[in-house]
N, C-alpha and C positions, 0 to 999 in steps of 0.2 A: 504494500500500500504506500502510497506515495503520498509524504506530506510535505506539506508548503508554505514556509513562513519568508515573508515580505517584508522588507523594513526599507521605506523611504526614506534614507538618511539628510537628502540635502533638505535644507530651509523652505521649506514653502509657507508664500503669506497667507496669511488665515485657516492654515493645516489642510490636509487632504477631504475633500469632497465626498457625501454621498453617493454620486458620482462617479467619482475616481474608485473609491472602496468598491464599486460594485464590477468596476471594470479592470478591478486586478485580482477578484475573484472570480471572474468570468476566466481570466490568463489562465489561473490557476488550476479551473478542472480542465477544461482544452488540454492540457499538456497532460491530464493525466491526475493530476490529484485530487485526492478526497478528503481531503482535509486541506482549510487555509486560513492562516493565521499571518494579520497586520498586527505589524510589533509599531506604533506611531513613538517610537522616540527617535533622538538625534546620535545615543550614547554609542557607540559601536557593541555591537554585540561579540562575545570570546564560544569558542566555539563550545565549549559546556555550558555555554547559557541557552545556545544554541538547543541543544540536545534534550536542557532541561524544559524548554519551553515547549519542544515536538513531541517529548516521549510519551507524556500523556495523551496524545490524540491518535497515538498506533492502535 
């Protein structure tokens, strides 16, 4: 099973869209996943945060 977390790292003014939210989990089953997860922060993620944020949606 394929999951899929997104993080829009750069600045956008007024944060990401209803919009936009629907149209990068639209990406996300297209390619295949069944699970999608927007992380809306700036902080870079390490890849165990990574992991921790996915595992629960296998």
């Amino acid at each position: 099973m394929l999951v899929v977390l997104i993080q829009p790292i750069e600045k956008i003014e007024g944060g990401v869209s209803e919009v936009e939210k629907m149209i990068l989990n639209d990406l996300a089953l297209k390619i295949g996943g069944r699970y999608c997860s927007l992380h809306l922060t700036q902080e870079l993620l390490s890849d165990e945060q990574v992991r921790q944020l996915t595992k629960s949606k296998k």
